[in-house]
ZALOZA-196413 format. One record per residue (C-alpha): residue number from 1; x, y, z. Coordinates in steps of 0.05 Angstrom, whole numbers, plus 5000, padded with zeros to 4 digits. Last residue first. Layout:
BEGIN
resi  xx  yy  zz
NUM  X  Y  Z
...
***
This chain:
BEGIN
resi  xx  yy  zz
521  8565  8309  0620
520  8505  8348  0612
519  8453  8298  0635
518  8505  8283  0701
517  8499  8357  0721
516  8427  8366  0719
515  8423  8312  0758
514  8471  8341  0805
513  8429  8402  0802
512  8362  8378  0824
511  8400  8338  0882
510  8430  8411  0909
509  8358  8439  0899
508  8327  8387  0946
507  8370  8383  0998
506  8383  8465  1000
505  8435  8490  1039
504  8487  8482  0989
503  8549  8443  1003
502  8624  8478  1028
501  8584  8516  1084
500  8618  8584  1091
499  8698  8572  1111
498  8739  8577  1173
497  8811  8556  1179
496  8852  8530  1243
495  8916  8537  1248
494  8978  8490  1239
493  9005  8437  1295
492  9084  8427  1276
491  9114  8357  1248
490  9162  8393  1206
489  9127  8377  1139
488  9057  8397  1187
487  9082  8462  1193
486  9113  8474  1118
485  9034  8447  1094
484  8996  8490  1154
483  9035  8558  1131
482  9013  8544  1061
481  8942  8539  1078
480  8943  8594  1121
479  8971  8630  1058
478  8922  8596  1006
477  8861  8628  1061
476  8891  8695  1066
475  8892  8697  0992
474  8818  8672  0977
473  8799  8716  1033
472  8820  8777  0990
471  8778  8755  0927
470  8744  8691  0937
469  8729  8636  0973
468  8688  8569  0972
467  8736  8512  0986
466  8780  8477  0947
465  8840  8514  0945
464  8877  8533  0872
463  8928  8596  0872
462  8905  8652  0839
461  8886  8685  0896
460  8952  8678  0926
459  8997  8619  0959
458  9043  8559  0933
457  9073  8515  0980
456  9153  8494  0972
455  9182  8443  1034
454  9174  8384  0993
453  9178  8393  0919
452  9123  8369  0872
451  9078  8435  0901
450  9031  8439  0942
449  8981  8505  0946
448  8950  8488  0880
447  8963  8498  0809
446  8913  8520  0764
445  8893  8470  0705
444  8832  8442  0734
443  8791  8520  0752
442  8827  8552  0690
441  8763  8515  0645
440  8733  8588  0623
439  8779  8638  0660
438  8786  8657  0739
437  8847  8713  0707
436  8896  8729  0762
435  8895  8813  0785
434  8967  8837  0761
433  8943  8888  0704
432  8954  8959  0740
431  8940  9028  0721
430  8945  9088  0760
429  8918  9153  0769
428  8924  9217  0825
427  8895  9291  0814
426  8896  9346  0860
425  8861  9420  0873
424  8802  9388  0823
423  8744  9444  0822
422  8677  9437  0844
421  8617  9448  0799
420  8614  9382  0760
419  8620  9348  0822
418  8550  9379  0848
417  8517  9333  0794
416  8532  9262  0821
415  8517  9210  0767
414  8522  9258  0704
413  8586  9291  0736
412  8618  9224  0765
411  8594  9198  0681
410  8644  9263  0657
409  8698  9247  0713
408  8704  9178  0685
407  8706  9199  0613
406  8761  9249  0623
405  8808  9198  0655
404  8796  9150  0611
403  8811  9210  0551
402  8874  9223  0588
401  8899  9157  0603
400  8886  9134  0528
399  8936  9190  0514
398  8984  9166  0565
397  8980  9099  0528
396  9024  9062  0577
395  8958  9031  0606
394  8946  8987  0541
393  8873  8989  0522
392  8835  8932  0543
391  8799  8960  0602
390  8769  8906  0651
389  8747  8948  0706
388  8738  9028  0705
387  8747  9063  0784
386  8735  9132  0805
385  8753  9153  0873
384  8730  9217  0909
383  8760  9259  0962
382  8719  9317  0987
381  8715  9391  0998
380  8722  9451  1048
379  8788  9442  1051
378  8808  9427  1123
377  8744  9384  1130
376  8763  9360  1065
375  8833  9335  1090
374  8809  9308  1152
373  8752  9270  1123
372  8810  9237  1078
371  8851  9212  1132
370  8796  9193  1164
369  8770  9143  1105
368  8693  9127  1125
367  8658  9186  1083
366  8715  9223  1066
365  8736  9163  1020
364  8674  9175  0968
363  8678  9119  0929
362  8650  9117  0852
361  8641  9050  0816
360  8646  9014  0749
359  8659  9077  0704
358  8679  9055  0626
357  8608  9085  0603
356  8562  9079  0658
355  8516  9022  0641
354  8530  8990  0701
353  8553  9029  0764
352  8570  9007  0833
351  8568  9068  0890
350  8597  9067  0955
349  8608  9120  1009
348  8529  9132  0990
347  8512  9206  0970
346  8465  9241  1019
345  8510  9286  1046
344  8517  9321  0972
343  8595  9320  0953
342  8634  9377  0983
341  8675  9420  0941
340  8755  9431  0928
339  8760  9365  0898
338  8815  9315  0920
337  8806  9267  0846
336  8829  9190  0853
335  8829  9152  0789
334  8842  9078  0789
333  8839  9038  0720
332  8840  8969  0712
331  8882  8930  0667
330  8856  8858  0645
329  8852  8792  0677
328  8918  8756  0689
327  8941  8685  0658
326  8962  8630  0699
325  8988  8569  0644
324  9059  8580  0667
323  9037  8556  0729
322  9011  8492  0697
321  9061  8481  0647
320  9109  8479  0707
319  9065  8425  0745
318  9057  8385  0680
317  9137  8368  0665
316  9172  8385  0734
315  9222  8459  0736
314  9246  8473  0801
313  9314  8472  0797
312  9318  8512  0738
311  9292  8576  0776
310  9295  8641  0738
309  9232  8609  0682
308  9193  8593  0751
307  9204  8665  0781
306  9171  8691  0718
305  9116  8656  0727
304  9105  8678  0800
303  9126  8743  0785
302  9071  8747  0723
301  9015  8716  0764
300  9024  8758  0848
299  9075  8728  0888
298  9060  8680  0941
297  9112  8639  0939
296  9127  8608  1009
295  9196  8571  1017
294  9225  8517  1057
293  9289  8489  1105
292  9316  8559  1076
291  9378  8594  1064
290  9378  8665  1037
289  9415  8693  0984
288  9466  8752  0997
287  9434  8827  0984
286  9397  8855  0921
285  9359  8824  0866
284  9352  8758  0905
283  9363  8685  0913
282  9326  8646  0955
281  9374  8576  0978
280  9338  8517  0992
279  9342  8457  1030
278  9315  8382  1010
277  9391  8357  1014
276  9405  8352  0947
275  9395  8427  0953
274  9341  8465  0911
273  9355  8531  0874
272  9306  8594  0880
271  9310  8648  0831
270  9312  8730  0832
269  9274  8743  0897
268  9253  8817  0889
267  9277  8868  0938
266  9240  8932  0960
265  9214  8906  1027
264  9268  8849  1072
263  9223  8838  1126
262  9241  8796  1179
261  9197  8762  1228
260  9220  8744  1301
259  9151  8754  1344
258  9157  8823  1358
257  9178  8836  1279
256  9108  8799  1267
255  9075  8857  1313
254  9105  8906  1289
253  9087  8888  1219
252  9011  8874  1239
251  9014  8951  1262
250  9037  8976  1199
249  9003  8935  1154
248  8924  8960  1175
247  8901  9017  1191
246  8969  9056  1180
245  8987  9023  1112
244  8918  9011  1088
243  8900  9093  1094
242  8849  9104  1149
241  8777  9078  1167
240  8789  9002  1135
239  8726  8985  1116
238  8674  8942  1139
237  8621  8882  1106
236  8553  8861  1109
235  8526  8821  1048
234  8550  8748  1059
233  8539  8735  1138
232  8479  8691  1134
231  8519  8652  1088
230  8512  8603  1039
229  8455  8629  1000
228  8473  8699  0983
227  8553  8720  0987
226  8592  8664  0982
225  8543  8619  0951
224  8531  8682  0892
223  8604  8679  0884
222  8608  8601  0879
221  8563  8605  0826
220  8598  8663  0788
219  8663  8622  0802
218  8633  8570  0765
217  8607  8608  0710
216  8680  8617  0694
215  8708  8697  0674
214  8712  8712  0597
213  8652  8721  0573
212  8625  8761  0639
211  8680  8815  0627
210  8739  8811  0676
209  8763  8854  0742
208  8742  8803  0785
207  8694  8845  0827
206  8664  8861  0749
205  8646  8795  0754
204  8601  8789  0813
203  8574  8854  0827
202  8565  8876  0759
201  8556  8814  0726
200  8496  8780  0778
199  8454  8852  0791
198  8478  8876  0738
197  8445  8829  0694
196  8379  8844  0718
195  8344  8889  0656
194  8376  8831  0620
193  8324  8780  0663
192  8366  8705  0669
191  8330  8651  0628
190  8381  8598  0657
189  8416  8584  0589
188  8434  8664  0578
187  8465  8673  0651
186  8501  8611  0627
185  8520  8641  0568
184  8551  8709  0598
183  8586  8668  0660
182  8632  8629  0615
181  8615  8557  0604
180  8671  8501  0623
179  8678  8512  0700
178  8602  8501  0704
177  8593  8429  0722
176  8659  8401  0752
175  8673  8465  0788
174  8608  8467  0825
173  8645  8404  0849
172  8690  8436  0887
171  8651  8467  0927
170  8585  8450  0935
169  8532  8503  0898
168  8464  8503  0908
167  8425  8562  0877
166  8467  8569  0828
165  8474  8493  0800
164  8394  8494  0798
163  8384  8548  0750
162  8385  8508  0686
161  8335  8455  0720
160  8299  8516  0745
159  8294  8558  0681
158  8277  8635  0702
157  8218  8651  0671
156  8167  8651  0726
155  8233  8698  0764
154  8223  8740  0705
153  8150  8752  0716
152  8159  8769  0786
151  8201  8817  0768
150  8278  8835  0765
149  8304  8915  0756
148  8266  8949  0803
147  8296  8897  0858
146  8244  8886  0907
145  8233  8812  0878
144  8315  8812  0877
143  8338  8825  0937
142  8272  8790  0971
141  8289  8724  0949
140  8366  8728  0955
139  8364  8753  1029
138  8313  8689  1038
137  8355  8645  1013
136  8388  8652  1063
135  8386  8682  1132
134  8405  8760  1134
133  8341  8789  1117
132  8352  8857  1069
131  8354  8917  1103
130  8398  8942  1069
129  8421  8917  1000
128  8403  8965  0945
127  8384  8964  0878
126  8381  9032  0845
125  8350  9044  0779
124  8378  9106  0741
123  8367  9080  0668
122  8440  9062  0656
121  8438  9026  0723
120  8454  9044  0800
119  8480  8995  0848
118  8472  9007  0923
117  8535  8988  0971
116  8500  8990  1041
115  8507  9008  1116
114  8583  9010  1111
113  8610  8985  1176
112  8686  9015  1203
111  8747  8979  1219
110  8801  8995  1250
109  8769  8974  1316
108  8783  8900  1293
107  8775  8873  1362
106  8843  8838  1358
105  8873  8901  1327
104  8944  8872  1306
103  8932  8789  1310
102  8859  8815  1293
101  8874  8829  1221
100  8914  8756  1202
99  8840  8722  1240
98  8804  8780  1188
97  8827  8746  1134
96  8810  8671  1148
95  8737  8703  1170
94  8725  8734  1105
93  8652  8731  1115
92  8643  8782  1153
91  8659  8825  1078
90  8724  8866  1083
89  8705  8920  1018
88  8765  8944  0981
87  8771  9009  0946
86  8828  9033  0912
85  8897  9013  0898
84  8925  9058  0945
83  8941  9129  0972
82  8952  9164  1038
81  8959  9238  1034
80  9032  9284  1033
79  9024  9356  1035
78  9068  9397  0982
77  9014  9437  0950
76  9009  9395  0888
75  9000  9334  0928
74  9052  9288  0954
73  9043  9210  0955
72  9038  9164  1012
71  9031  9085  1012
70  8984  9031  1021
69  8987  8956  0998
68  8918  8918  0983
67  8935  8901  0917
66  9003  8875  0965
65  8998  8897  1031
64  9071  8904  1051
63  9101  8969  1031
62  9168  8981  0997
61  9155  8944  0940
60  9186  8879  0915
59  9175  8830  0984
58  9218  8788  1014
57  9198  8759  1084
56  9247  8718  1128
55  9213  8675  1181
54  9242  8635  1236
53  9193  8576  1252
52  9165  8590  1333
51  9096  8563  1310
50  9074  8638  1314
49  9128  8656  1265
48  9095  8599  1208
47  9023  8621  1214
46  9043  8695  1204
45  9090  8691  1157
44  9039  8640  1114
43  8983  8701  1133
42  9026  8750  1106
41  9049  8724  1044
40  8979  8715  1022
39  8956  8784  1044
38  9002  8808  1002
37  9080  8811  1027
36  9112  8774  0978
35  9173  8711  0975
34  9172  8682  1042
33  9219  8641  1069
32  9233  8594  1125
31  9278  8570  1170
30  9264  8512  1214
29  9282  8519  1296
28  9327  8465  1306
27  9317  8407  1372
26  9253  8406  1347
25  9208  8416  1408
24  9232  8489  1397
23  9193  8486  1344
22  9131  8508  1380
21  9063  8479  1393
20  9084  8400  1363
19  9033  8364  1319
18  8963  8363  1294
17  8936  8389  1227
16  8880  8439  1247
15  8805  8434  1232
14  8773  8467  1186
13  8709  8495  1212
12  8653  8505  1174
11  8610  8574  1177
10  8533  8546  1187
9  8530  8583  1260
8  8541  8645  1217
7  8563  8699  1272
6  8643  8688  1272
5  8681  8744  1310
4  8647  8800  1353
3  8675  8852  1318
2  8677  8912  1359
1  8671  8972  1304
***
């Protein structure tokens, strides 16, 4: 596709901290570090290189990515395919992520537009959002009074003092009201249809990898602004259209090695210590430490945690606790199948589930992936991806993995009947628990991008910023963040950042809720 950058004429710009263009105006080019290669990690390296700061980059695995990471594993018959976490949807809205894409593909070619994403319940109703209006609320409105699952009658129901808090959020004071209820209960307060919970859980929650009683109304709310009423932008998004690594990491990694960047991959920083003189020295599981004027973590929950408890040095009574205090959502399941048959042409590329057993969605990579398209056009068959959300079991259970496994491809067979006629030539799984928990009352306790110590930012999903993102532009928008906070330390000009609207849209609705809000407090 040829993006054609920010359409929302809402979207709010963030202005810039001032200062020098390039730190060569310094008299000593600052040297910084950063410790992981997500998207996070990326945008800080990225922010900082472009100022002229030199940039070191130490990342764990051997790709750079993060959740978002590709790599290549071999199949059975000794050809090697892309593989990854899973699926991951690059909504227009992301706009501090896709600034880090375009520095490699400043048209984003590399990504393709998927027309829809329906949703399909235990019953076999399908919502669906094309052709939906793009200008809110009106996208909301008519989603759900064409939705087979939410009627008229149930909007009559719906409690509009309850309500009001959803349908105009501000950011961060959303935060204030809801943070304290889990998503579940106030669904339940507001009235909200059961036949229709998907339509809020499923898409919201589940995108989270949590159960609705455990994940913050709040970020529900700020969800449903992200996506429905505070952007005109909120429900069309692309895909990568090959693996991650080649669509995506490779190229941005030539182009921040053009600029200066180095990239240290497969090394873990092992503890940072903190020079009387406001320095620091990164230590790490391989190689000398490195010397730094300041530090980027942006490191997924446990690393970041466990980083802390291998750094003395930076250990301050209620800033510690509060890192410590980042828990991580449960496992989630990936299943990838290479089948030797063709899907129906008429299946969607994406499919959320609810009421599916363990089974949360089904991708079908062939359909945007070309990677994938070449392999079943060379086979005869398709590439399919079965994802479960929130499973409690332990993933070492290799026994658990098998029956998981076996349930998934039993609800793909229910769900898409053909399947259940082809045969598997290959077979790829993987569990991973490193997504951060958005808990009941985290929102006040999580630590932000500063830190006590000058010359140390904080960056990643998990990481606190007051503005209304999520997910993968959550990440990016932390590491610009972090990249501004070392700039502006060394009296450099940062980037700009884009947001949707931090207030609701609606005057009326927005003052309904902050009453509502002071007679619950």
């Amino acid at each position: 596709m040829r993006d054609q950058g920010c359409a929302d004429p809402r979207a709010v710009r963030h202005r810039a901290p001032p200062g020098a263009a390039d730190a060569g105006a310094l008299g000593r080019r600052p040297r910084a570090v950063v410790v992981g290669g997500g998207i996070a990690g990326l945008c800080a390296a990225t922010g900082l290189v472009e100022r002229g700061v030199a940039v070191e980059l130490v990342e764990r695995n051997t790709y750079l990515g993060g959740r978002v990471g590709g790599w290549t594993e071999r199949l059975p018959d000794g050809e090697e395919v892309a593989m990854s976490r899973g699926f991951h949807a690059f909504f227009r809205q992301y706009y501090n992520l896709r600034k880090l894409l375009r520095r490699s593909d400043p048209g984003l070619e590399r990504l393709v537009a998927l027309p829809d994403y329906p949703l399909v319940d235990a019953e076999g109703r399908t919502d669906t959002f094309q052709g939906l209006p793009r200008t809110p609320p009106w996208n909301a409105l008519l989603f759900a009074l064409r939705s087979p699952t939410f009627r008229l009658s149930d909007l009559a129901r719906l409690d509009p003092r309850a309500a009001a808090p959803l349908a105009a959020v501000s950011v961060p004071e959303i935060y204030d009201r809801l943070d304290h209820v889990d998503a579940a209960t106030f669904l339940d307060r507001i009235r909200f249809p059961d036949a229709a919970r998907h339509l809020a859980l499923e898409v919201f929650s589940r995108s989270f990898f949590a159960s609705p009683d455990q994940m913050s109304a709040a970020e529900l709310a700020t969800m449903f602004h992200i996506f429905f009423l505070g952007s005109s932008e909120g429900l069309l998004f692309d895909v990568p259209d090959a693996g991650f690594e080649r669509s995506l990491w490779d190229p941005l990694r030539t182009y921040l090695s053009a600029l200066g960047v180095e990239f240290d991959l497969g090394t873990a920083a092992s503890g940072i210590e903190r020079g009387a003189d406001g320095t620091y020295r990164v230590h790490r599981d391989r190689g000398a430490p490195l010397d730094a004027d300041g530090v980027v973590i942006a490191a997924d929950v446990r690393a970041l945690r466990q980083l802390l408890d291998d750094s003395q040095d930076l250990e301050v009574p209620g800033w510690s606790e509060s890192v410590r205090g980042l828990r991580s959502a449960p496992s989630f399941f990936v299943q990838r199948l290479w089948l030797d048959r063709p899907v129906e042409p008429h299946r969607s590329a994406f499919l959320a589930t609810s009421g599916h057993g363990p089974l949360d969605n089904i991708s079908v990579l062939d359909r945007y992936d070309g990677e994938a398209r070449g392999w079943a056009a060379r086979r005869g068959g398709s590439v399919v991806e079965l994802h479960a959300y929130a499973v409690a079991d332990h993933p070492g259970d290799c026994a658990r993995t098998r029956r998981l496994g076996s349930e998934l491809v039993r609800r793909l067979h229910e769900l898409y009947p053909e399947t259940a006629r082809a045969g598997v030539v290959a077979e790829s799984v993987l569990w991973r628990q490193d997504c951060p928990l958005f808990g009941v009352g985290d929102f006040l306790r999580r630590p932000g991008v500063t830190t006590p110590h000058e010359g140390l930012v904080l960056a990643g999903d998990g990481i606190r910023v007051d503005l209304p993102v999520a997910l993968m532009e959550r990440a990016a928008t932390t590491g610009w963040h972090a990249a501004n906070r070392l700039l502006a330390h060394w009296g450099l000009r940062g980037h700009e950042l884009r947001s949707v609207p931090t207030r609701g849209r609606n005057g009326p609705l927005r003052r309904l809720a902050q009453r509502e809000g002071s007679t619950r407090r």
